[in-house]
C-alpha positions as semicolon CSV with decimal commas, in nm:
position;residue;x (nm);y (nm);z (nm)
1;X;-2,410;-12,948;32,738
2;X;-2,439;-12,622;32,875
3;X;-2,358;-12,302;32,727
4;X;-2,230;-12,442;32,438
5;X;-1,970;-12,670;32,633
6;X;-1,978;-13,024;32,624
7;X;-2,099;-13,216;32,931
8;X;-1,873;-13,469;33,079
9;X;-1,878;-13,797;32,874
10;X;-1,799;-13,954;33,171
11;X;-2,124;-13,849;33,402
12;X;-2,225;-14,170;33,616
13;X;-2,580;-14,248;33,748
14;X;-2,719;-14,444;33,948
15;X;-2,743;-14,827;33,795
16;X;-2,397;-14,863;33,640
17;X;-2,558;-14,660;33,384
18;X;-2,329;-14,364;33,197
19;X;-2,499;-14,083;32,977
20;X;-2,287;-14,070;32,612
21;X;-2,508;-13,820;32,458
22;X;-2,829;-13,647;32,387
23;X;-2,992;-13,634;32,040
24;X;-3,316;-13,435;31,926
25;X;-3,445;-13,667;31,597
26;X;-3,733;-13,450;31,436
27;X;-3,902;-13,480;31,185
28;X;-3,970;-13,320;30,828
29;X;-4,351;-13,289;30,821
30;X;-4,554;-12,992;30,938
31;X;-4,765;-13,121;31,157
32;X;-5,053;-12,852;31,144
33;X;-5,231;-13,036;30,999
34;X;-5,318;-13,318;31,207
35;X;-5,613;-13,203;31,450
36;X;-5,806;-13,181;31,106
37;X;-5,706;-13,536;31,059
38;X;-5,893;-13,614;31,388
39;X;-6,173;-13,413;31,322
40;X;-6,249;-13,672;31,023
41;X;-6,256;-13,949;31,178
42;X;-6,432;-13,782;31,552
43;X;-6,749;-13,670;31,283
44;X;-6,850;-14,021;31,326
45;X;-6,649;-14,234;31,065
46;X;-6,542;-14,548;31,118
47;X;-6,421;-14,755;30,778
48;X;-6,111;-14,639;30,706
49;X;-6,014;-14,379;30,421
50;X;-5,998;-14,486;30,062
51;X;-5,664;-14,512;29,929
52;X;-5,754;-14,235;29,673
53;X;-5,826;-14,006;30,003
54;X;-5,537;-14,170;30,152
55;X;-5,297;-14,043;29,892
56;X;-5,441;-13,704;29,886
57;X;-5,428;-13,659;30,257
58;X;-5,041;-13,726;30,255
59;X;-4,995;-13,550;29,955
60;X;-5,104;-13,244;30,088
61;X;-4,876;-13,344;30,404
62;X;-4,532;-13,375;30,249
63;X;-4,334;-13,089;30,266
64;X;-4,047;-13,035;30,041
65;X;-3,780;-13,185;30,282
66;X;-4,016;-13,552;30,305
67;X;-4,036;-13,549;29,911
68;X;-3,626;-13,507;29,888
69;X;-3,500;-13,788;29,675
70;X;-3,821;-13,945;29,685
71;X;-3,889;-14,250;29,419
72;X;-4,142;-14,160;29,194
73;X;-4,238;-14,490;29,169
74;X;-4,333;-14,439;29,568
75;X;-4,572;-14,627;29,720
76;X;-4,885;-14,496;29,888
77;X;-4,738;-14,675;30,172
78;X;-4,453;-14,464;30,227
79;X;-4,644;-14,166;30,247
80;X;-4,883;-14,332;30,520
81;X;-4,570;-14,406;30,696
82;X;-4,481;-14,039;30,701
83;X;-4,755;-13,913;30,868
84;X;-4,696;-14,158;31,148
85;X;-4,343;-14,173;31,176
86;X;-4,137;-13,948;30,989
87;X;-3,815;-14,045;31,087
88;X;-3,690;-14,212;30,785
89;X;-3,399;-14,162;30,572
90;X;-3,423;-13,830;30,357
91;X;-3,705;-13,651;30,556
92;X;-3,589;-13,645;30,939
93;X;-3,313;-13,464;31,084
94;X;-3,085;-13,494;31,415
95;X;-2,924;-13,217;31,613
96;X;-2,705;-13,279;31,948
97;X;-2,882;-13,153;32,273
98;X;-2,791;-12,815;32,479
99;X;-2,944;-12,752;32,816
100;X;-3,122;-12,459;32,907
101;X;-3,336;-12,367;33,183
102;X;-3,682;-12,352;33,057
103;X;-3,686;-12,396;32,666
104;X;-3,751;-12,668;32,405
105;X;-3,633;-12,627;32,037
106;X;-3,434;-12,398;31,866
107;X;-3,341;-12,055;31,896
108;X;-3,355;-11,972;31,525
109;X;-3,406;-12,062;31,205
110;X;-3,244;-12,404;31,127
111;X;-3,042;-12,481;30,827
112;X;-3,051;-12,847;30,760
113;X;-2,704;-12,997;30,619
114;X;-2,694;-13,357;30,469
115;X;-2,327;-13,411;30,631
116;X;-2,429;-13,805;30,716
117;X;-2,424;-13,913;30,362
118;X;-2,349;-14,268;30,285
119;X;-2,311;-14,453;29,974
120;X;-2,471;-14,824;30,007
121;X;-2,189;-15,126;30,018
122;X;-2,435;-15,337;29,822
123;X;-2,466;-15,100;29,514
124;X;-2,091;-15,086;29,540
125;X;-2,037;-15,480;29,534
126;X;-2,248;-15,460;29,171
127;X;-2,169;-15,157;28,968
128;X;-1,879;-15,093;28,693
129;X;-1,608;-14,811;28,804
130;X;-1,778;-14,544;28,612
131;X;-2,111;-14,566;28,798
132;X;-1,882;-14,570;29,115
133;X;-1,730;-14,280;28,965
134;X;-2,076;-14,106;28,924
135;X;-2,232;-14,201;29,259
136;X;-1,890;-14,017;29,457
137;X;-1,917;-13,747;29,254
138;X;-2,271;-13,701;29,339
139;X;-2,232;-13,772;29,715
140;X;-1,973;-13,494;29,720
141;X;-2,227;-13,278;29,545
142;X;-2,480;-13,330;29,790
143;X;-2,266;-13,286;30,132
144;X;-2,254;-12,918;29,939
145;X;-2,614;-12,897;29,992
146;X;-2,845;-12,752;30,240
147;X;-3,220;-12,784;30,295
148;X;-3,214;-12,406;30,080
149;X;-3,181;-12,603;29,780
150;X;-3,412;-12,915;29,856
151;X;-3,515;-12,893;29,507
152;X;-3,197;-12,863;29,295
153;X;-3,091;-13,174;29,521
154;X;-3,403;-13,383;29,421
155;X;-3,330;-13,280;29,048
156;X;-2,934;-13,420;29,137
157;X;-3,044;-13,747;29,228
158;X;-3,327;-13,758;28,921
159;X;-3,081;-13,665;28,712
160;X;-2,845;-13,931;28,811
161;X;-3,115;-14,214;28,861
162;X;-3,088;-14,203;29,239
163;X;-3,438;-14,111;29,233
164;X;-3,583;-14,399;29,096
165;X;-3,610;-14,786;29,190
166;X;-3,255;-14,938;29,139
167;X;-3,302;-15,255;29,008
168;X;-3,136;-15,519;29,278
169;X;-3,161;-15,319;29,545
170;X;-3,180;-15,504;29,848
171;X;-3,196;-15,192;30,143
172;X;-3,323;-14,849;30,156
173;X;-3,473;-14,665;29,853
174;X;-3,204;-14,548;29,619
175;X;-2,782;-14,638;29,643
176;X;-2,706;-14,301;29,827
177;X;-2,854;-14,275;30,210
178;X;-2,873;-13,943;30,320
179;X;-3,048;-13,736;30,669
180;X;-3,038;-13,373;30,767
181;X;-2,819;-13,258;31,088
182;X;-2,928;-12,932;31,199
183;X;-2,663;-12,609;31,183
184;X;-2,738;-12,595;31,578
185;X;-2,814;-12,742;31,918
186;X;-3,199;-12,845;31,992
187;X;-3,220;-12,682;32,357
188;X;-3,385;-12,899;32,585
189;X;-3,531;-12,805;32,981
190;X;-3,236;-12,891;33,213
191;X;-3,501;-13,052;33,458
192;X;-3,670;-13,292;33,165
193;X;-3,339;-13,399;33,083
194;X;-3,244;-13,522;33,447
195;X;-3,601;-13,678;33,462
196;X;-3,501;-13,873;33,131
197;X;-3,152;-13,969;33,289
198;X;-3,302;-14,127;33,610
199;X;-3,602;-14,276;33,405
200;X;-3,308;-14,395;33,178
201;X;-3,131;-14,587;33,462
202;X;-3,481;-14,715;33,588
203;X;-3,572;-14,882;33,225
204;X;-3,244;-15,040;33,167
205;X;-3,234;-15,167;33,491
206;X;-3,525;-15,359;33,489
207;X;-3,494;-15,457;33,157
208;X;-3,136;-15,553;33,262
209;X;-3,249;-15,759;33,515
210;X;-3,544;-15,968;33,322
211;X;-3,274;-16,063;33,069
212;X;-3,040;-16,196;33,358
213;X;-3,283;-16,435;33,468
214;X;-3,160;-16,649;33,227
215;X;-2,797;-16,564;33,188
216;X;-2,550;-16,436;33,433
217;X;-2,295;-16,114;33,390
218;X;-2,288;-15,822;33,194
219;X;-2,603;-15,813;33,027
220;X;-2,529;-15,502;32,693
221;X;-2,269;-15,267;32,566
222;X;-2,483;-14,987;32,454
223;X;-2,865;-14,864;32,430
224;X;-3,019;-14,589;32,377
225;X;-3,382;-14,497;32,489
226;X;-3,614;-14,258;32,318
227;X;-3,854;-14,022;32,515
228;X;-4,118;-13,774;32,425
229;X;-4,253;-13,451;32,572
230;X;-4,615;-13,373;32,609
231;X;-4,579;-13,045;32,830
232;X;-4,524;-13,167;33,187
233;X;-4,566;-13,536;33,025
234;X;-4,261;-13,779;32,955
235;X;-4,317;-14,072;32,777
236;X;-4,052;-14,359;32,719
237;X;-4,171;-14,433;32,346
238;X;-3,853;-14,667;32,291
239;X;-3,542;-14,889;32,368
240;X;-3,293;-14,999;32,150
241;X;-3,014;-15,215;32,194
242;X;-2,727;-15,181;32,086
243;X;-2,738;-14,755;32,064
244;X;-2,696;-14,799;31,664
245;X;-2,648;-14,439;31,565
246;X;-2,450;-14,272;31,836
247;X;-2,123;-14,260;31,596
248;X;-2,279;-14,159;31,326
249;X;-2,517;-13,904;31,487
250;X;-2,241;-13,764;31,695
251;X;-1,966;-13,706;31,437
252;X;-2,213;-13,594;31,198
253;X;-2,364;-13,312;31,431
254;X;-1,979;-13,245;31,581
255;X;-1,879;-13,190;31,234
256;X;-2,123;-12,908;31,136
257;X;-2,129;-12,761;31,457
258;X;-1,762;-12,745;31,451
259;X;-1,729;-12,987;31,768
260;X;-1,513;-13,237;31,891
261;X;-1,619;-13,517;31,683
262;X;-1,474;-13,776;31,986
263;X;-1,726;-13,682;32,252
264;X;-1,812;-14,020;32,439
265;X;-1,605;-14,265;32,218
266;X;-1,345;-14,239;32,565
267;X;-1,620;-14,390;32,784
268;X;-1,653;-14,703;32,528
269;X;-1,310;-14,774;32,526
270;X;-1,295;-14,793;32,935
271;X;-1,574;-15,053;32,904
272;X;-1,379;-15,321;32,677
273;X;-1,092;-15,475;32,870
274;X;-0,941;-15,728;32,733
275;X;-1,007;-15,928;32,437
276;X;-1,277;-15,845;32,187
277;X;-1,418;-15,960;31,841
278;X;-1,626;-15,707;31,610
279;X;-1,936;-15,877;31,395
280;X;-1,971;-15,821;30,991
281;X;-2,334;-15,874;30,994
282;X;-2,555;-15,840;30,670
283;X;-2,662;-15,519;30,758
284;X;-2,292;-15,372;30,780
285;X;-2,260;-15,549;30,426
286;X;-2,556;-15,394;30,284
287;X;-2,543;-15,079;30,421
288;X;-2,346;-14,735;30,454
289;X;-2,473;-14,607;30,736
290;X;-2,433;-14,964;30,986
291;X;-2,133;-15,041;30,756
292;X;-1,952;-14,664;30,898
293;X;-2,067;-14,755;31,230
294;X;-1,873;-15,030;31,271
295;X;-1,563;-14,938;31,099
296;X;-1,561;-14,607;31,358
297;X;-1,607;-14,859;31,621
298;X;-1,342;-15,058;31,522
299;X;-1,092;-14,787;31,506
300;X;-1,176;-14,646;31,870
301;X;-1,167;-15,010;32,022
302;X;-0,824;-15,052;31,876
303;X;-0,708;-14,736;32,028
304;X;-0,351;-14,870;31,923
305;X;-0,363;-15,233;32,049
306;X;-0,346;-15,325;31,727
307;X;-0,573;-15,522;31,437
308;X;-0,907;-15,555;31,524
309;X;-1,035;-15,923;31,502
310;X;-1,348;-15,919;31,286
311;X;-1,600;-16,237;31,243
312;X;-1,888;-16,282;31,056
313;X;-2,214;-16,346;31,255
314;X;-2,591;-16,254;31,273
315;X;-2,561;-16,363;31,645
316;X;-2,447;-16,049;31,774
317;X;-2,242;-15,749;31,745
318;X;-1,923;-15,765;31,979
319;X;-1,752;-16,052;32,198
320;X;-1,614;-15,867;32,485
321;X;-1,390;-16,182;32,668
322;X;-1,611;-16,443;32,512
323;X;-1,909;-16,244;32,649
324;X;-2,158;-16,175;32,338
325;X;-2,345;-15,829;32,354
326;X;-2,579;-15,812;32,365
327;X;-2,704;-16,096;32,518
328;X;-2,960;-16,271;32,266
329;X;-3,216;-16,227;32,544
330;X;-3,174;-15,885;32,593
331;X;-3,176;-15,825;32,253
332;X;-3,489;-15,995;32,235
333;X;-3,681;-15,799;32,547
334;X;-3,532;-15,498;32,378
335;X;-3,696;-15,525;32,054
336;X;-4,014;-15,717;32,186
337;X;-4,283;-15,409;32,226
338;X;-4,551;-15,555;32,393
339;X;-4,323;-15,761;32,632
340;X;-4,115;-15,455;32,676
341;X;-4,379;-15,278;32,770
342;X;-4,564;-15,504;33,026
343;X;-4,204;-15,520;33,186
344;X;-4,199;-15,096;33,206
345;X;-4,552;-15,115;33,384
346;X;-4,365;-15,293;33,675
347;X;-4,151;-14,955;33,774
348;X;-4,485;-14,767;33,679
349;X;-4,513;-14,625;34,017
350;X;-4,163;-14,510;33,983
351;X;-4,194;-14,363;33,639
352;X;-4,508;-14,131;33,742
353;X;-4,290;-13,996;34,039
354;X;-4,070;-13,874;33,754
355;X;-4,355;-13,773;33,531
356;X;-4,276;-14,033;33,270
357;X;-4,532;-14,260;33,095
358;X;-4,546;-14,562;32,862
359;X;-4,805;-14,529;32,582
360;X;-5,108;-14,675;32,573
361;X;-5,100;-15,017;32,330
362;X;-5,273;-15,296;32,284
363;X;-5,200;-15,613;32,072
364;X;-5,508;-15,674;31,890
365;X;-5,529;-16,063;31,743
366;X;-5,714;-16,129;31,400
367;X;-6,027;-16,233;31,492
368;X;-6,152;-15,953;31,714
369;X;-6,057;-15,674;31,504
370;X;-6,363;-15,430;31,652
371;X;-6,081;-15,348;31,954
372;X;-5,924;-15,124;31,749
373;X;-6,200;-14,848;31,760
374;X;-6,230;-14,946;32,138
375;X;-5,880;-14,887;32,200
376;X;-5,876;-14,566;31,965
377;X;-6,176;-14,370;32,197
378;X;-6,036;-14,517;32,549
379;X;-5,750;-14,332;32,464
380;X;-5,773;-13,939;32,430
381;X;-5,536;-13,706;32,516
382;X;-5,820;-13,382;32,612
383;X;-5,969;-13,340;32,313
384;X;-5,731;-13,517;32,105
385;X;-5,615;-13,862;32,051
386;X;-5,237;-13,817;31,950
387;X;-5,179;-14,042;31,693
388;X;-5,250;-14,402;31,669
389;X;-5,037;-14,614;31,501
390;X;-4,964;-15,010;31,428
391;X;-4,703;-15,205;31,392
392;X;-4,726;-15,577;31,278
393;X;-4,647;-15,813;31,568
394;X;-4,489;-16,118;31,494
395;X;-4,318;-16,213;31,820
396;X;-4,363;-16,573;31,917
397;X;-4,587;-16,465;32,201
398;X;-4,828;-16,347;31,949
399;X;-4,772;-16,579;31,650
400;X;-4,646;-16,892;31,487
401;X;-4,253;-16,896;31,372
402;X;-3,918;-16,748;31,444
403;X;-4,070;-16,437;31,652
404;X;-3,964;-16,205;31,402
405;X;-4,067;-15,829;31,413
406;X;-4,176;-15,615;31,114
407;X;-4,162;-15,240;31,252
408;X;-4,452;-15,089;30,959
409;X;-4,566;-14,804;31,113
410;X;-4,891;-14,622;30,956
411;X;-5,200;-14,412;31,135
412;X;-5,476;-14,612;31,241
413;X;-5,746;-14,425;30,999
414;X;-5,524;-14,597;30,713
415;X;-5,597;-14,878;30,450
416;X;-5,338;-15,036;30,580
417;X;-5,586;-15,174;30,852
418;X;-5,760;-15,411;30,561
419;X;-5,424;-15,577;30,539
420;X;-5,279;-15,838;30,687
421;X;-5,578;-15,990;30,891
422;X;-5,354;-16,322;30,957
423;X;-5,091;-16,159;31,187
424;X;-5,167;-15,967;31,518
425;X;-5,101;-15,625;31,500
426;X;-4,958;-15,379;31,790
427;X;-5,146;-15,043;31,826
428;X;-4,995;-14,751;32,009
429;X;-5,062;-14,406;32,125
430;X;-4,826;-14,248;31,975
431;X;-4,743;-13,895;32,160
432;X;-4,606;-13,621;31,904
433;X;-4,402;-13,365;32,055
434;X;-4,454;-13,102;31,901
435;X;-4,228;-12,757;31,857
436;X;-4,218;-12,464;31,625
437;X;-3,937;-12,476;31,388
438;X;-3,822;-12,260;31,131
439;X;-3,595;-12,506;30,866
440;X;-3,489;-12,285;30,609
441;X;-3,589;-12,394;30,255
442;X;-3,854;-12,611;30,466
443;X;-4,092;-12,270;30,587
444;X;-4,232;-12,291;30,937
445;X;-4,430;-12,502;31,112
446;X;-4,501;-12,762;31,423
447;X;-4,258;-13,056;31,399
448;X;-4,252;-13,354;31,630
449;X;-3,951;-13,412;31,807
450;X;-3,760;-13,705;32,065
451;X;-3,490;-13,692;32,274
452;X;-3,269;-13,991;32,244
453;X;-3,060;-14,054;32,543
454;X;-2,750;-14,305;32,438
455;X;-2,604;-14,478;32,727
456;X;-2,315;-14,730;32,803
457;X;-2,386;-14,977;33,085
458;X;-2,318;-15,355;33,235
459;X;-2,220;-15,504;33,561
460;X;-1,862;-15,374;33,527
């Protein structure tokens, strides 16, 4: 976008790959705080914090936005999690992408509006037709909302229970999933973005072309790959497919910006041809936000052919002409960190010529559990380290079973590293960008930030 105008849905780049959108995801924690943080543990340290210092670090973190609709029953491990990776439902907040020629962030101060509000399909399935009664009347309250009245709209969702732990609740923390879209555009340097389009068509290539080693033809339908900025310094800190989000994100942000809510959703239509089937999988059963998703898709696929043919299946999310997309492997290399990673390294040399990096990690097994401070000082950034985080690995390359993943993400200094000594862990460098923004009702402060970059791609 430039100027305010929307940039062709359409633009193609090199790679088969086409540009839907750009999304800023920030975050609701100030993140002044955090060379402190390092101080503690550079004075020499090295057991981690108690979880009584633990909870007092984060509570002196969380900012009125991060405590919105928090249980009070919340676990210390939430909190950890915010500090590390505050993109989680009720504290983050998304904002669609302008271009400008030399800025990052926002012009202003930002409102923050909770337009992508979702009541859970699982609550729904169990509750009598009063409660359902209650719960609309309260999501309707709450789209009325801004982040100027973060605290009448934690006292809402006391009053009505949402606050607390619902008993059978299988996703999420209360019935009613809410995020913040920003009032407007996160402006982002016109030159970073076309470094993040070409290292775009770089990733998903190669990816793209690990995952047809074993299968032939079009290899996803969407993706989406986050980045972070580090002044002159890109790095690729993600990739996700299928792009879940883009509808959601994008009508939500069209909405309060007062845009055209269809940007994009043209482009997916020209890649489906002929016959396709849609997948009910347990998360769209369970969940608002996955469950809107695919209804929106389904109404811009049908695009008046007609009823849309829906199946149930875990196995993937769309049969395009018997094709399934993504492709299982794919899917897998997508979601597989380490092996993701080790993959990236390949088109290293071409990433650098871009300015783009791949964080440090390392996959530290059970028994040798002193690599963790190794990894921690061989990875500084000047005089800072970032953040380090984990994330539990249990891939099959890196333990026994179905090579499942379990994305907990805390800081390295946290208890959390005297848990789960059985399973290998994966520790990153994680790279907050970080901008000054102004969120009214929130005060002031350095966020982190990422740019997601949602694409459309195949061999067709």
């Amino acid at each position: 976008m430039r100027g305010g105008e929307l940039l062709p849905p359409l633009q193609r780049i090199e790679g088969n790959i086409g540009i839907l959108s750009a999304i800023a995801r920030c975050g609701g924690g100030i993140y002044d705080t955090l060379p402190s943080l390092m101080e503690k543990w550079r004075g020499g340290r090295k057991e981690p914090f108690s979880k009584k210092e633990e909870v007092a670090i984060a509570e002196d973190y969380l900012t009125d936005i991060l405590k919105t609709a928090m249980p009070n029953s919340t676990p210390t491990r939430w909190m950890q999690k915010c500090l590390g990776n505050d993109q989680t439902s009720f504290s983050g907040f998304t904002a669609l992408v302008d271009l400008s020629s030399n800025e990052y962030g926002f012009q202003d101060t930002v409102t923050l509006k909770p337009e992508a509000c979702f009541i859970e399909p699982y609550f729904l399935q169990t509750c009598d037709p009063s409660q359902k009664e209650t719960l609309e009347n309260v999501q309707q309250q709450v789209k009325g909302m801004d982040s100027t009245k973060c605290r009448d709209l934690t006292n809402l969702l006391s009053e009505n229970g949402l606050a607390e732990d619902i008993k059978g609740r299988k996703k999420g923390r209360s019935p009613l999933f809410f995020y913040g879209i920003a009032d407007q555009p996160f402006y982002l340097n016109l030159s970073s973005y076309e470094r993040m389009v070409k290292a775009t068509s770089l990733a998903s290539s190669v990816l793209s072309a690990e995952a047809k080693k074993k299968r032939e033809g079009r290899q996803f339908f969407t993706g989406s790959i986050d980045f972070m900025v580090d002044g002159e310094n890109i790095y690729l800190i993600d990739i996700g497919s299928p792009a879940v989000g883009f509808i959601c994100d994008i009508e939500a942000c069209s909405i309060v910006l007062g845009r055209d809510a269809q940007y994009g959703e043209n482009f997916l239509c020209s890649a489906v041809f002929d016959d396709f089937q849609l997948a009910r999988n347990q998360q769209s059963k369970d969940l608002g936000f996955f469950k809107s998703e695919k209804d929106r898709l389904a109404k811009i696929l049908q695009n008046g052919s007609g009823p849309i043919l829906e199946v149930d299946t875990e196995d993937y999310e769309i049969a395009i002409n018997g094709e399934e997309l993504p492709s299982k492997e794919y899917d897998y290399l997508s979601r597989n960190q380490p092996l993701r990673n080790r993959i990236l390294r390949d088109i290293a040399p071409e990433l650098a010529k871009l300015g783009v990096k791949i964080p440090a990690s390392e996959v530290i097994i059970p028994e040798r559990y002193d690599l963790i401070q190794q990894f921690y000082e061989q990875n500084r950034l000047g005089d800072d380290y970032g953040l380090v985080v984990k994330k539990k690995v249990m891939f099959k390359e890196y333990w026994s079973g179905n090579g499942s993943f379990k994305p907990l993400v805390v800081p390295i200094w946290s208890n959390e590293l005297k848990v789960d000594r059985k399973s290998s862990t994966l520790f990153e460098q994680y790279i907050p960008s970080l901008t000054d923004v102004d969120i009214a009702g929130g005060g002031r402060g350095k966020r982190s930030y990422e740019i997601r970059l949602y694409f459309v791609g195949g061999v067709q």
